[in-house]
N, CA, C and O atoms as a Tripos MOL2 file, in Angstrom:
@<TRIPOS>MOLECULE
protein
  312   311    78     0     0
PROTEIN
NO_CHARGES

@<TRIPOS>ATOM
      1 N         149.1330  159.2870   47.0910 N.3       1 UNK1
      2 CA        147.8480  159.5690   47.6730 C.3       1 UNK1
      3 C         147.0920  158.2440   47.8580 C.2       1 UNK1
      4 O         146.8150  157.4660   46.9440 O.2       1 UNK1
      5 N         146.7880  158.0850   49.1780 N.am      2 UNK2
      6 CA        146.0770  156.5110   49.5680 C.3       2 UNK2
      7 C         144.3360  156.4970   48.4590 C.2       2 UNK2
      8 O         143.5860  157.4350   48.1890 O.2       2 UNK2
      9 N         144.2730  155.3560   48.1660 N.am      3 UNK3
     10 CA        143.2830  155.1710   47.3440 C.3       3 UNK3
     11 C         141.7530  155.4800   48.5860 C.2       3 UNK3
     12 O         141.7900  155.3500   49.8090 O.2       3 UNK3
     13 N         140.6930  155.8520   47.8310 N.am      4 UNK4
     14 CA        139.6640  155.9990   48.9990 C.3       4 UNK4
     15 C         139.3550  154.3670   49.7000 C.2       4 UNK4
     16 O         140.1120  153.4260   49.4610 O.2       4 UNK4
     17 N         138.2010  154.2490   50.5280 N.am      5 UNK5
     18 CA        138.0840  152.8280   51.1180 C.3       5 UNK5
     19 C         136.8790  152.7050   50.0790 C.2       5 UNK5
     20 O         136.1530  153.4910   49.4710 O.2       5 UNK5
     21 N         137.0200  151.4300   50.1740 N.am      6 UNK6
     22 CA        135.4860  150.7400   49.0810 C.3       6 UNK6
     23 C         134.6480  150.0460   50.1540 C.2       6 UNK6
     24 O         135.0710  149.4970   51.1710 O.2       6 UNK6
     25 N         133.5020  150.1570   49.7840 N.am      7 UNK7
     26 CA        132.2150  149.8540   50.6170 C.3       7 UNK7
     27 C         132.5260  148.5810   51.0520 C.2       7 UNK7
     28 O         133.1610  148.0910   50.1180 O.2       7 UNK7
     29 N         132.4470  147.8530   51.8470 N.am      8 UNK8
     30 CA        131.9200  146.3020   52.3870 C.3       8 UNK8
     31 C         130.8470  146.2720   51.4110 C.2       8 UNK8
     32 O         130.0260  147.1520   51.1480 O.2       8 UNK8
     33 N         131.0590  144.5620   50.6830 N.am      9 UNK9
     34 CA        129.9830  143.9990   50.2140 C.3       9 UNK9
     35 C         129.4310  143.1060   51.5200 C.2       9 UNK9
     36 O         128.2870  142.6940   51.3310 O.2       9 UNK9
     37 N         129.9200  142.7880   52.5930 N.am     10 UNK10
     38 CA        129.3430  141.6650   53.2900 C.3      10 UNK10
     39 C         129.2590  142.2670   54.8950 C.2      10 UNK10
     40 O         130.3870  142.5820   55.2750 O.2      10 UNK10
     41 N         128.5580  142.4230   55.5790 N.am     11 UNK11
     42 CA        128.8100  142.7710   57.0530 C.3      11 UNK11
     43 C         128.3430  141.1700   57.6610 C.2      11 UNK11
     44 O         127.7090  140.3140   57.0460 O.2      11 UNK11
     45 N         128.9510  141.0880   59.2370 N.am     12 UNK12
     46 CA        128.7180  140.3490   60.0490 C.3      12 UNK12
     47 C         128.2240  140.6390   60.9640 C.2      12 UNK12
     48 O         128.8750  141.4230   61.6530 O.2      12 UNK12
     49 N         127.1270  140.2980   61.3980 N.am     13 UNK13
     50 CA        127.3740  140.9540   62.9100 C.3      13 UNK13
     51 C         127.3640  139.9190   64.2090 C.2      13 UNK13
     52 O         126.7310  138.8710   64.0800 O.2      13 UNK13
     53 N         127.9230  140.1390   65.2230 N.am     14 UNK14
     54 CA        127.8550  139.3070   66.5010 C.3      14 UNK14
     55 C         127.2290  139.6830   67.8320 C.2      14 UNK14
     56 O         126.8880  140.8160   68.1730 O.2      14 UNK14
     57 N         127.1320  138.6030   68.5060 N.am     15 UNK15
     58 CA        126.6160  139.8670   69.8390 C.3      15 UNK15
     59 C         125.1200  139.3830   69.8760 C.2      15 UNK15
     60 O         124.4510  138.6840   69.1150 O.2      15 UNK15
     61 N         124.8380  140.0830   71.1560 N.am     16 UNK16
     62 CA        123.4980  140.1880   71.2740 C.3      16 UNK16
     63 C         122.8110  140.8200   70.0410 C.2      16 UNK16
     64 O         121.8820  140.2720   69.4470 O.2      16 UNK16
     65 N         123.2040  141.7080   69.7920 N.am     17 UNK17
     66 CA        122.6840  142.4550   68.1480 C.3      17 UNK17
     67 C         122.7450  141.3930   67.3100 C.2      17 UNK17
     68 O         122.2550  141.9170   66.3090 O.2      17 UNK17
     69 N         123.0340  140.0930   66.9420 N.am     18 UNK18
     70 CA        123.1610  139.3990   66.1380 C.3      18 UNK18
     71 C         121.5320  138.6140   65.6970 C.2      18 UNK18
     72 O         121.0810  138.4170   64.5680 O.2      18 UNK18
     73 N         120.9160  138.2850   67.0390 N.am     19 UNK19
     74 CA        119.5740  138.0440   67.6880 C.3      19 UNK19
     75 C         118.2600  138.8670   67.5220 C.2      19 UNK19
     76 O         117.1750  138.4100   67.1600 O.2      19 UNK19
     77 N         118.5610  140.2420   67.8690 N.am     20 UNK20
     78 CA        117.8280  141.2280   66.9180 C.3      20 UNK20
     79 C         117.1190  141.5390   65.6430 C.2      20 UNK20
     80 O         117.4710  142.3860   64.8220 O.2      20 UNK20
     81 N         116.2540  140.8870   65.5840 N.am     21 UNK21
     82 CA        115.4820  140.9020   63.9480 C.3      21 UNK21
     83 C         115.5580  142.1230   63.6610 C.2      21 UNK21
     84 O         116.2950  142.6520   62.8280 O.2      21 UNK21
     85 N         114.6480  142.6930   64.4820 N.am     22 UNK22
     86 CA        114.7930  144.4130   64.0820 C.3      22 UNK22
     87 C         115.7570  145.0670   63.1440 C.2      22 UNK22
     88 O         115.5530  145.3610   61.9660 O.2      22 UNK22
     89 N         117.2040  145.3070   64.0910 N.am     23 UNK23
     90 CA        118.0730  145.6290   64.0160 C.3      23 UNK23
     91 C         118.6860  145.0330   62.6850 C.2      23 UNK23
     92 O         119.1850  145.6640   61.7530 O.2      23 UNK23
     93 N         118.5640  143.9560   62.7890 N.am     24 UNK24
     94 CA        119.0680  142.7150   61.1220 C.3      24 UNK24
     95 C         118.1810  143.5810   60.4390 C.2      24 UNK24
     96 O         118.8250  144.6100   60.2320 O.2      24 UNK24
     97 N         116.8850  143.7170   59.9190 N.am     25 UNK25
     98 CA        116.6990  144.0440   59.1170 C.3      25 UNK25
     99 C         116.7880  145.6970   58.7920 C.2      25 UNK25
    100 O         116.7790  146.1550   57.6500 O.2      25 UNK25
    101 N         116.8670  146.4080   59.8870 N.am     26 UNK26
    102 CA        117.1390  147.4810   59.7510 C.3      26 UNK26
    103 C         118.8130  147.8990   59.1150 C.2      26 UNK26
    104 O         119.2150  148.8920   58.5080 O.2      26 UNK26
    105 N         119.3950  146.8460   59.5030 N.am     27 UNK27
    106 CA        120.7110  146.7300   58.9800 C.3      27 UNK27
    107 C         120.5140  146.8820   57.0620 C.2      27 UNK27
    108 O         120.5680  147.8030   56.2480 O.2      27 UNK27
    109 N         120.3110  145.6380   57.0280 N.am     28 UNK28
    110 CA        119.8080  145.3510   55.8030 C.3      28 UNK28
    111 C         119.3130  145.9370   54.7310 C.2      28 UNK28
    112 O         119.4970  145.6950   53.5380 O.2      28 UNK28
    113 N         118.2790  147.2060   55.5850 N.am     29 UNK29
    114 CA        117.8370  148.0120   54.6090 C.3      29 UNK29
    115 C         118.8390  149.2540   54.1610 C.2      29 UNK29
    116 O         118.9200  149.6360   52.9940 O.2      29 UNK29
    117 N         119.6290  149.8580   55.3180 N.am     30 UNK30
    118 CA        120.0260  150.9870   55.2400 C.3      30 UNK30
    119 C         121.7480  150.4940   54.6830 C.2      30 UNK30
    120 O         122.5560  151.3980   54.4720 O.2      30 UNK30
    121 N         122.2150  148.8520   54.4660 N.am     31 UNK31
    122 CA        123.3060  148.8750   53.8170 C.3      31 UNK31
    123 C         123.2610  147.9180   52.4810 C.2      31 UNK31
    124 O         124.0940  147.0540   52.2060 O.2      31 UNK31
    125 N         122.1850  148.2430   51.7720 N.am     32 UNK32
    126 CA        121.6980  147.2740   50.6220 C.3      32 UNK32
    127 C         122.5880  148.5300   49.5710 C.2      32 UNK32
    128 O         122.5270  149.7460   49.7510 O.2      32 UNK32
    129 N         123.3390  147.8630   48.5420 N.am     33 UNK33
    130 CA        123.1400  146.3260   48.1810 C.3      33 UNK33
    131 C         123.7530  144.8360   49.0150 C.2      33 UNK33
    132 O         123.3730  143.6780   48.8430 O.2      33 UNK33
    133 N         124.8660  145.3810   49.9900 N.am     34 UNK34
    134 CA        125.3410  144.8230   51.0640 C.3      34 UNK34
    135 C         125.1990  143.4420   51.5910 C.2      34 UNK34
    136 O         123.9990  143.2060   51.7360 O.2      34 UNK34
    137 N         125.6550  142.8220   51.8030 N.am     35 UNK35
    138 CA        124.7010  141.3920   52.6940 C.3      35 UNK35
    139 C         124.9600  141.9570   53.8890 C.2      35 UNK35
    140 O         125.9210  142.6780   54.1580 O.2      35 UNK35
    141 N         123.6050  141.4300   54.9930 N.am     36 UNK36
    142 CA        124.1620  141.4660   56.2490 C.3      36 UNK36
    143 C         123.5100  140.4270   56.6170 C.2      36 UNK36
    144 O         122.3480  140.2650   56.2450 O.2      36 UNK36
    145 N         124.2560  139.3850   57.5510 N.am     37 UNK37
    146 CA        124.1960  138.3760   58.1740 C.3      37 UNK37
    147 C         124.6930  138.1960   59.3840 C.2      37 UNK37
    148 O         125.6880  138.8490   59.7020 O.2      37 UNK37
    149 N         124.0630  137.2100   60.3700 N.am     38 UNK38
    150 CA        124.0890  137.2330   61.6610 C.3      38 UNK38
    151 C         125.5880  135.8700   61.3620 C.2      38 UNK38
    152 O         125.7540  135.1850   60.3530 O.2      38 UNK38
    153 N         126.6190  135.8930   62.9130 N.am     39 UNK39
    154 CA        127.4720  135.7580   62.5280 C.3      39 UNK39
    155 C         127.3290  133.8040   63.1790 C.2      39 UNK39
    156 O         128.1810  132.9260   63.3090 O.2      39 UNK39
    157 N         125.9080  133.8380   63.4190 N.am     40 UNK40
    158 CA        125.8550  132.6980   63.6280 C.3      40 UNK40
    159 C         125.3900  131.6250   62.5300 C.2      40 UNK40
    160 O         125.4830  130.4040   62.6530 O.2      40 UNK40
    161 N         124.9350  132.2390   61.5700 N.am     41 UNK41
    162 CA        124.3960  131.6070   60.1000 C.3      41 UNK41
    163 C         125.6180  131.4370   59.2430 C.2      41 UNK41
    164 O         125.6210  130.9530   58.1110 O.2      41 UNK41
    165 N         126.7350  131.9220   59.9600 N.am     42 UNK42
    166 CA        127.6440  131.6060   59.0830 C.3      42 UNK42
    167 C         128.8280  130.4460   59.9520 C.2      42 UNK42
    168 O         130.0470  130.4250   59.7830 O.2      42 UNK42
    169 N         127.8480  129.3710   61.0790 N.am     43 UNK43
    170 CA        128.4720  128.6370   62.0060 C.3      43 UNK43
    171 C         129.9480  128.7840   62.9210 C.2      43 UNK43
    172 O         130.8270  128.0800   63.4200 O.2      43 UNK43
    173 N         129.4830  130.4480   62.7330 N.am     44 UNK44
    174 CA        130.4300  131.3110   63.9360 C.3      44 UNK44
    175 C         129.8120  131.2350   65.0130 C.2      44 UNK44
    176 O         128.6540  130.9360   64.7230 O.2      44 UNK44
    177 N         129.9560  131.3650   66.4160 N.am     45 UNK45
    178 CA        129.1720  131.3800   68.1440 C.3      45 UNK45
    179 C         129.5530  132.7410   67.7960 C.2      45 UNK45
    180 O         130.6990  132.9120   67.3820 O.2      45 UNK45
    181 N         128.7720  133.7280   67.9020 N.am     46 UNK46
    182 CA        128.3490  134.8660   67.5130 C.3      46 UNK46
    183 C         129.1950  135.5550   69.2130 C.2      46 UNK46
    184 O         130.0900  136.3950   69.3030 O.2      46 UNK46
    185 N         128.3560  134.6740   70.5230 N.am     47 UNK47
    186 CA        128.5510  135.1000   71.7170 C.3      47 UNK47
    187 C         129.6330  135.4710   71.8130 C.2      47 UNK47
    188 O         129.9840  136.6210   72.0740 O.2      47 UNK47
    189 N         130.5350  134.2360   71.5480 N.am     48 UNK48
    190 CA        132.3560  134.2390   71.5420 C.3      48 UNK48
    191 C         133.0030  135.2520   71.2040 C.2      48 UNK48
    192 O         133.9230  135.7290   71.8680 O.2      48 UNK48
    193 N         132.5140  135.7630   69.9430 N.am     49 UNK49
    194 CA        133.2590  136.3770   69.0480 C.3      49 UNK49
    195 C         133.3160  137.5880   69.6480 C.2      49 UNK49
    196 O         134.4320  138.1070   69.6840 O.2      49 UNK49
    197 N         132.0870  138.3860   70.2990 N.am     50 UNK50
    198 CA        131.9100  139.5600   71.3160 C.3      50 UNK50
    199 C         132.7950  139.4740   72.5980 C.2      50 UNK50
    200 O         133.4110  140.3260   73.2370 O.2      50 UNK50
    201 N         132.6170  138.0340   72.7460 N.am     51 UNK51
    202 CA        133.3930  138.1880   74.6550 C.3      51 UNK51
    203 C         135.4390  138.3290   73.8900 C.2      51 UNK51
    204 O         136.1740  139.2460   74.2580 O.2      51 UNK51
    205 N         135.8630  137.3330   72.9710 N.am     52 UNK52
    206 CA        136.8940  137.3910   72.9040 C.3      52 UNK52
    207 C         137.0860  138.9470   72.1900 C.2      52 UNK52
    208 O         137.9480  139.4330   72.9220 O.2      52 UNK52
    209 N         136.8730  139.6170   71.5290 N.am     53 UNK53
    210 CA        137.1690  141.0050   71.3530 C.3      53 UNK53
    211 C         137.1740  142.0270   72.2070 C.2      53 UNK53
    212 O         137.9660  142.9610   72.0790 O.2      53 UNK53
    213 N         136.1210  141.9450   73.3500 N.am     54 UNK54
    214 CA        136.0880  142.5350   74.7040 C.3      54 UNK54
    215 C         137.8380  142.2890   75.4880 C.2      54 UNK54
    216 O         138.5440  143.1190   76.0610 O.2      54 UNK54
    217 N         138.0830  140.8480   75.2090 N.am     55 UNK55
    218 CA        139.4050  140.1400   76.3740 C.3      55 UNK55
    219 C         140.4810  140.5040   75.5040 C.2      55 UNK55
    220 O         141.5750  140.4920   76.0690 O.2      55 UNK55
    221 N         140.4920  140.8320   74.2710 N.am     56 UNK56
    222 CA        141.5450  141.3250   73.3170 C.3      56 UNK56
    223 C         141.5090  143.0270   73.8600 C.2      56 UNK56
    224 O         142.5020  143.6120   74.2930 O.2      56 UNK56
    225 N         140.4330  143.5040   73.7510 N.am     57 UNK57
    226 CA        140.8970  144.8750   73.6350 C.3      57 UNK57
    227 C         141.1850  145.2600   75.1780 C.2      57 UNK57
    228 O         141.7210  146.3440   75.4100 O.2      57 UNK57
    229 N         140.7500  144.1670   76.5090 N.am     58 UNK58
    230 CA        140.9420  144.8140   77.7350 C.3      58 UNK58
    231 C         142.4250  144.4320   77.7880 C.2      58 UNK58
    232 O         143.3010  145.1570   78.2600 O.2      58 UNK58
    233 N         142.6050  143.2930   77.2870 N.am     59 UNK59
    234 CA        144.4030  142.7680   77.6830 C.3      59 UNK59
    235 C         145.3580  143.8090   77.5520 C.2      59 UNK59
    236 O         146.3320  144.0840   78.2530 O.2      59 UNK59
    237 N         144.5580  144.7380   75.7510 N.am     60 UNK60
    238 CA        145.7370  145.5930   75.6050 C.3      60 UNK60
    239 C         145.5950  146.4260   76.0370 C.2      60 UNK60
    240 O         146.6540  147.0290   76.2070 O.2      60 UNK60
    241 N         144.6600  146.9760   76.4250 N.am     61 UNK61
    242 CA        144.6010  148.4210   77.5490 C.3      61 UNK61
    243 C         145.7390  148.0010   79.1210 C.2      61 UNK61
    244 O         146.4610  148.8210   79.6890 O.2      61 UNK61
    245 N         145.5960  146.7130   79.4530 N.am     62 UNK62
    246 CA        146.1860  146.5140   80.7080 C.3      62 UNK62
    247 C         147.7890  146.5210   80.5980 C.2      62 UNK62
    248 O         148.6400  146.4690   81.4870 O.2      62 UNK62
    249 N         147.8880  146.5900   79.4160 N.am     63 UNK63
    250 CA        149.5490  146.4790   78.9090 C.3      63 UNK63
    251 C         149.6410  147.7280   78.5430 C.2      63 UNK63
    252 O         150.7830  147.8280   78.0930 O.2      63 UNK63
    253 N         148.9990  148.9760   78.4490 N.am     64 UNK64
    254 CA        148.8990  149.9700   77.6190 C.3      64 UNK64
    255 C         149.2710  150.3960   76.2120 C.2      64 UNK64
    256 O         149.9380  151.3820   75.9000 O.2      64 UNK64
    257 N         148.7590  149.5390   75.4620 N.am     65 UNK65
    258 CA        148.7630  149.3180   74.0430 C.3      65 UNK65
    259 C         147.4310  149.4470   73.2420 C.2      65 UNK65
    260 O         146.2650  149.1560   73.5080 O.2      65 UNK65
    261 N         148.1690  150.1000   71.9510 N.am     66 UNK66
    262 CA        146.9260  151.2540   71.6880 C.3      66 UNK66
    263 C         145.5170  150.3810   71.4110 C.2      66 UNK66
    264 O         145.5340  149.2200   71.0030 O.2      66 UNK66
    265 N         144.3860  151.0850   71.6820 N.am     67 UNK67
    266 CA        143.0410  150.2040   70.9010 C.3      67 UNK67
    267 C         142.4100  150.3560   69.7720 C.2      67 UNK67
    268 O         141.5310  149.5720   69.4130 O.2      67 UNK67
    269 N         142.9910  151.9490   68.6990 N.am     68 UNK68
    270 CA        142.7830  151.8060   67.7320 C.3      68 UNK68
    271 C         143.8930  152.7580   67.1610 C.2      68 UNK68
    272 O         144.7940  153.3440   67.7600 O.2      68 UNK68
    273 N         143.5530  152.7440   65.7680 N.am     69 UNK69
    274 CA        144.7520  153.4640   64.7220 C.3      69 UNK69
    275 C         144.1060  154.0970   64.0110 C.2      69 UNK69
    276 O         143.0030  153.7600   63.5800 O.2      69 UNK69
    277 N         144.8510  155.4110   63.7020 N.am     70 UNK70
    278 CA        144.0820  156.4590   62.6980 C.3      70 UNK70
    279 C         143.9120  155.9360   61.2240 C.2      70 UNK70
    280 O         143.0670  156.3260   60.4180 O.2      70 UNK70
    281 N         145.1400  154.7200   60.9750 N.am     71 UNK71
    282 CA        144.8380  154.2470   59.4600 C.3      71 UNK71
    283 C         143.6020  153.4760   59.4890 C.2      71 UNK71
    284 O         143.1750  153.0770   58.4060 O.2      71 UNK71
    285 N         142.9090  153.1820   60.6350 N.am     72 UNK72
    286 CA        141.5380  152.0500   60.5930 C.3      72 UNK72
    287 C         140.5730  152.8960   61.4160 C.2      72 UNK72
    288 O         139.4160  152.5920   61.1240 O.2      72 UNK72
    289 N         140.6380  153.7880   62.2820 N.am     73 UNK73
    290 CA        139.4970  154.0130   63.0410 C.3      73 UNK73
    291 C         139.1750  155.8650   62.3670 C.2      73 UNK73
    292 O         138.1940  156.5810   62.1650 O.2      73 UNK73
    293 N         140.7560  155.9680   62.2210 N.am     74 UNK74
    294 CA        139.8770  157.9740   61.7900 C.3      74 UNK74
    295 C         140.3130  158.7910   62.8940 C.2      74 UNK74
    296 O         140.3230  160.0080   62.7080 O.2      74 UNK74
    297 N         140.8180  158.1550   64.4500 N.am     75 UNK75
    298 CA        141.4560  158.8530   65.2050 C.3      75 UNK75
    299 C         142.7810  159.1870   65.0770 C.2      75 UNK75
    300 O         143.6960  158.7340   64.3890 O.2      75 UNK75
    301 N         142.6660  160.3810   66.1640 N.am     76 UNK76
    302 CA        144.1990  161.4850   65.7190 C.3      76 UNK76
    303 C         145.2490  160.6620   65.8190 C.2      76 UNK76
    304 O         146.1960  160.7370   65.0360 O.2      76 UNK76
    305 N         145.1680  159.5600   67.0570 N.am     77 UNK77
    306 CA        146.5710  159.0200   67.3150 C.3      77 UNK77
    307 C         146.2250  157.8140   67.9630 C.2      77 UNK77
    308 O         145.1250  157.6340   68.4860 O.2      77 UNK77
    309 N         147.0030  157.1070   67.9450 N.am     78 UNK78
    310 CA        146.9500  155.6280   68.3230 C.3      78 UNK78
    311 C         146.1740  155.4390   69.7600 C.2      78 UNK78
    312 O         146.0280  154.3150   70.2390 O.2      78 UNK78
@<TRIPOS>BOND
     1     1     2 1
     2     2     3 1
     3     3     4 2
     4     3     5 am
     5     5     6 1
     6     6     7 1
     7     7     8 2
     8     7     9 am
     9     9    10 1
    10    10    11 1
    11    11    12 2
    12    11    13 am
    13    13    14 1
    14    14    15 1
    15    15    16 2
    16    15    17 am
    17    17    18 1
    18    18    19 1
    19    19    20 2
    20    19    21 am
    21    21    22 1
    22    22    23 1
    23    23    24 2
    24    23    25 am
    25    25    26 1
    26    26    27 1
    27    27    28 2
    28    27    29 am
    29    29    30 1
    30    30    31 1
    31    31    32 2
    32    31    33 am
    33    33    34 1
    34    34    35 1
    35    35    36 2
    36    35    37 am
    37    37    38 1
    38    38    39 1
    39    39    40 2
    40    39    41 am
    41    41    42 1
    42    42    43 1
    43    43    44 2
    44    43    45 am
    45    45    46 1
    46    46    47 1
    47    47    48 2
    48    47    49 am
    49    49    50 1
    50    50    51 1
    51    51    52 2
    52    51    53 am
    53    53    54 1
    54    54    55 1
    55    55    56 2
    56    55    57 am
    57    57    58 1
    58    58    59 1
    59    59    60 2
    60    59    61 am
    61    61    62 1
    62    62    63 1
    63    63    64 2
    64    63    65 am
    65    65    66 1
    66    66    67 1
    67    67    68 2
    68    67    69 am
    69    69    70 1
    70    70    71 1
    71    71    72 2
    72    71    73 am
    73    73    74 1
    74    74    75 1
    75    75    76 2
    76    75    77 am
    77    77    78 1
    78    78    79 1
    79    79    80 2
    80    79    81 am
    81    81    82 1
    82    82    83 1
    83    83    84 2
    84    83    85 am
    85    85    86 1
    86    86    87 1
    87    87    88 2
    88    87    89 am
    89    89    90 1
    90    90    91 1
    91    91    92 2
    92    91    93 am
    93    93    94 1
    94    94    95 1
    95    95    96 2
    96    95    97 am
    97    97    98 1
    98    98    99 1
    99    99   100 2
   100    99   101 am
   101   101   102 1
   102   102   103 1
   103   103   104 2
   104   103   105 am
   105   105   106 1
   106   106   107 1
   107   107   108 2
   108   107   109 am
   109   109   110 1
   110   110   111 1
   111   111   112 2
   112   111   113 am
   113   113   114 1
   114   114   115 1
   115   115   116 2
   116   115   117 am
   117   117   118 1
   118   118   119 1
   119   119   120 2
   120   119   121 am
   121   121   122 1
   122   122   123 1
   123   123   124 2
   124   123   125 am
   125   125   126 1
   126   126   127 1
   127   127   128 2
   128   127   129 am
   129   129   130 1
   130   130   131 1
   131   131   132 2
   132   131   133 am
   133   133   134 1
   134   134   135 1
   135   135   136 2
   136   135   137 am
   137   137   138 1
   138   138   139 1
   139   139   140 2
   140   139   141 am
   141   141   142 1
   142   142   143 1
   143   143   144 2
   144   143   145 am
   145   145   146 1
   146   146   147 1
   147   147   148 2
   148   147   149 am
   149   149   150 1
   150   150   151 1
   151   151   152 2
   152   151   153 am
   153   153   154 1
   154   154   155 1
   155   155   156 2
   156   155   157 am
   157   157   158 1
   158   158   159 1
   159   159   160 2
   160   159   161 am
   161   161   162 1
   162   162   163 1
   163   163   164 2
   164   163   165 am
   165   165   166 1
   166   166   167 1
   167   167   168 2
   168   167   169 am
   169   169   170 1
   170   170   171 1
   171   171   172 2
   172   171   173 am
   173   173   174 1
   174   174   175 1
   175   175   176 2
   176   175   177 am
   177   177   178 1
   178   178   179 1
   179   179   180 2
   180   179   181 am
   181   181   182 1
   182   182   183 1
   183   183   184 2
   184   183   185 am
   185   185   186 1
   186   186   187 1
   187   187   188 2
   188   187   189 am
   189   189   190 1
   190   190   191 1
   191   191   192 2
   192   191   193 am
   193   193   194 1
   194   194   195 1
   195   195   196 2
   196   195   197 am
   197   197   198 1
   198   198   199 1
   199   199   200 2
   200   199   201 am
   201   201   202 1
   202   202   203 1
   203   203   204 2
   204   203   205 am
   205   205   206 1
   206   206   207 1
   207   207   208 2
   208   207   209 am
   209   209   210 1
   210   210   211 1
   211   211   212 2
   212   211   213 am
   213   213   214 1
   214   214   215 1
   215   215   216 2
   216   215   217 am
   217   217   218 1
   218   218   219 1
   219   219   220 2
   220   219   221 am
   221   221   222 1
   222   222   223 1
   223   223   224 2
   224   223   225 am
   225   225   226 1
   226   226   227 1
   227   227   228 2
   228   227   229 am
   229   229   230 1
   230   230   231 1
   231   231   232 2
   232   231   233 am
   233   233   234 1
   234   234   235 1
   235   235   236 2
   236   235   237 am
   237   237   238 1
   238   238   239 1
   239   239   240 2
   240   239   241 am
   241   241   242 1
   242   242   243 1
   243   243   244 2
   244   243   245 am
   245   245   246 1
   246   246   247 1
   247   247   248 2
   248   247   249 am
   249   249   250 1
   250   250   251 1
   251   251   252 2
   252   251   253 am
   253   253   254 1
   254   254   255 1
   255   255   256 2
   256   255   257 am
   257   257   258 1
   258   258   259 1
   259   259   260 2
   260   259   261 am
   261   261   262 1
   262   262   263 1
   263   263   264 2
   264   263   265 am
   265   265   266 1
   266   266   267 1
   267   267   268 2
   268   267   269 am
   269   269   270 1
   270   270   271 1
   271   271   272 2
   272   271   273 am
   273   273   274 1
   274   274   275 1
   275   275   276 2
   276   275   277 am
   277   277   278 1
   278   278   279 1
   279   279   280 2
   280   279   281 am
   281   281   282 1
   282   282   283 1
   283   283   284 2
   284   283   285 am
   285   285   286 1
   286   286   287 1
   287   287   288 2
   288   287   289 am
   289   289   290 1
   290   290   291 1
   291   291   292 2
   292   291   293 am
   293   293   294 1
   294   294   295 1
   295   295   296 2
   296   295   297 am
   297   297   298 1
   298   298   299 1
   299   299   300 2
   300   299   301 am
   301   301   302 1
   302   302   303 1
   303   303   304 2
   304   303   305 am
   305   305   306 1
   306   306   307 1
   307   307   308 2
   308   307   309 am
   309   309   310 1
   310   310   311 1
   311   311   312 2
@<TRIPOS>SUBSTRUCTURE
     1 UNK1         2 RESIDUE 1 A UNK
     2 UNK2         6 RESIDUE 1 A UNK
     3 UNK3        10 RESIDUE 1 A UNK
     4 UNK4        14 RESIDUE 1 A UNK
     5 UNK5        18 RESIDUE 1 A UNK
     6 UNK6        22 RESIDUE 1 A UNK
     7 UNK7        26 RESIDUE 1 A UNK
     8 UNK8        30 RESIDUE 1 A UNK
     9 UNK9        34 RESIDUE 1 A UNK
    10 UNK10       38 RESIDUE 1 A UNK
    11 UNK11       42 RESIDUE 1 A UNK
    12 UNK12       46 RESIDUE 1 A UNK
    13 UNK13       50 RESIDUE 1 A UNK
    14 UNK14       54 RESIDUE 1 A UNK
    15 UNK15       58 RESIDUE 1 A UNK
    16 UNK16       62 RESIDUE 1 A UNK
    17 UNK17       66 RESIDUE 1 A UNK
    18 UNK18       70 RESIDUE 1 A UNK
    19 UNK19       74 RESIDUE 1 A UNK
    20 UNK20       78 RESIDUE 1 A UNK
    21 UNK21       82 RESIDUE 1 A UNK
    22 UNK22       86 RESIDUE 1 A UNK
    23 UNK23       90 RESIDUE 1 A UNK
    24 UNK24       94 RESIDUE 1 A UNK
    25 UNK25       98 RESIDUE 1 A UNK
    26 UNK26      102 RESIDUE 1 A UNK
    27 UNK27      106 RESIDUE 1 A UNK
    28 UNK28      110 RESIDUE 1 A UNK
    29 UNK29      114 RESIDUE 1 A UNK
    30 UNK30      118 RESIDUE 1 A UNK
    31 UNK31      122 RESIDUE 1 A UNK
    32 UNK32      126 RESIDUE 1 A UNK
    33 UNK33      130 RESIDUE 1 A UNK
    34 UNK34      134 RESIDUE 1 A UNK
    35 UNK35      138 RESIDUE 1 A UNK
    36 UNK36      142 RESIDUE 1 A UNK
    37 UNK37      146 RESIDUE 1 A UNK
    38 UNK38      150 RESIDUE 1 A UNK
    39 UNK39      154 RESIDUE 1 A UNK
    40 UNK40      158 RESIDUE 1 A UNK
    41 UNK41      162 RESIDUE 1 A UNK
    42 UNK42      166 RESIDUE 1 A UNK
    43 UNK43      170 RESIDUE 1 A UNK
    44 UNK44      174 RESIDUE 1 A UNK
    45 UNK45      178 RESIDUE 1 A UNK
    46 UNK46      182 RESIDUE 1 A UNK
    47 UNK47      186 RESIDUE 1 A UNK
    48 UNK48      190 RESIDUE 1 A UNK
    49 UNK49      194 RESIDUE 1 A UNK
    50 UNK50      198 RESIDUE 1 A UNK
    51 UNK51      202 RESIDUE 1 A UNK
    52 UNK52      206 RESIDUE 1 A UNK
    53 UNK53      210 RESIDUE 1 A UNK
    54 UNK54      214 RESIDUE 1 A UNK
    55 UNK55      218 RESIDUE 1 A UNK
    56 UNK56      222 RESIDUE 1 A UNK
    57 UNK57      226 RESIDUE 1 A UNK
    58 UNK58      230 RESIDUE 1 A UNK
    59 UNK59      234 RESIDUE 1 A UNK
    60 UNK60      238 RESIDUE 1 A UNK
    61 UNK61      242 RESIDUE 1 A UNK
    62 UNK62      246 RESIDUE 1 A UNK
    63 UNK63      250 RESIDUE 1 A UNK
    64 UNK64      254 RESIDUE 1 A UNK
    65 UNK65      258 RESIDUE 1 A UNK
    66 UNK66      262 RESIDUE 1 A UNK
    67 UNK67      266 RESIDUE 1 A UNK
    68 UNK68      270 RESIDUE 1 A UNK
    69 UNK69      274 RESIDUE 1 A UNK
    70 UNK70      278 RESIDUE 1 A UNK
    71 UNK71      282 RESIDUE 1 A UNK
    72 UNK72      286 RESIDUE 1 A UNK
    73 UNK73      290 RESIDUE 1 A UNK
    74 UNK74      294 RESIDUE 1 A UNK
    75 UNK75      298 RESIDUE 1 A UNK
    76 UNK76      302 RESIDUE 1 A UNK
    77 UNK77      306 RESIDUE 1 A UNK
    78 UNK78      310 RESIDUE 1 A UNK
C-alpha cells in the first residue's frame, strides 16, 4: 500500500503570479506553515521557467506523449 503524500514544506512560484503581492501573500496565508517564495528570490528568471514548461509540455503533445500521470496528477490515464 503506497504511503500517503506529505505536505510541501517549500512552494515556488513562477510566472506572472510570481509578481503578484496579493496572490504571494494570499499564498502564504492559506499554505502556512509552508514557505512560499517567488521563484525569482531564489535567483531563478521566474519568466523562463513558465515559457520553458509551456515548450516542454507543447513539444510533447506534438509528438503525442502523455502530459500527465495518474501517479503525479490524480488522472485516470496518462
Amino acid at each position: 500500500m503506497p504511503l500517503p503524500p506529505k505536505e510541501p514544506k517549500n512552494w515556488i512560484v513562477a510566472g506572472g503570479g510570481a509578481r503578484n503581492l496579493t496572490m504571494l501573500r494570499m499564498l502564504r496565508e492559506c499554505l502556512e506553515p509552508a514557505t512560499v517564495r517567488a521563484a525569482d528570490t531564489l535567483g531563478w528568471a521566474s519568466d523562463a521557467i513558465e515559457a520553458q514548461a509551456f515548450g516542454f509540455l507543447a513539444a510533447r503533445g506534438l509528438k503525442g506523449l502523455p502530459l500527465s500521470y495518474p501517479a503525479t496528477t490524480g488522472c485516470r490515464f496518462p
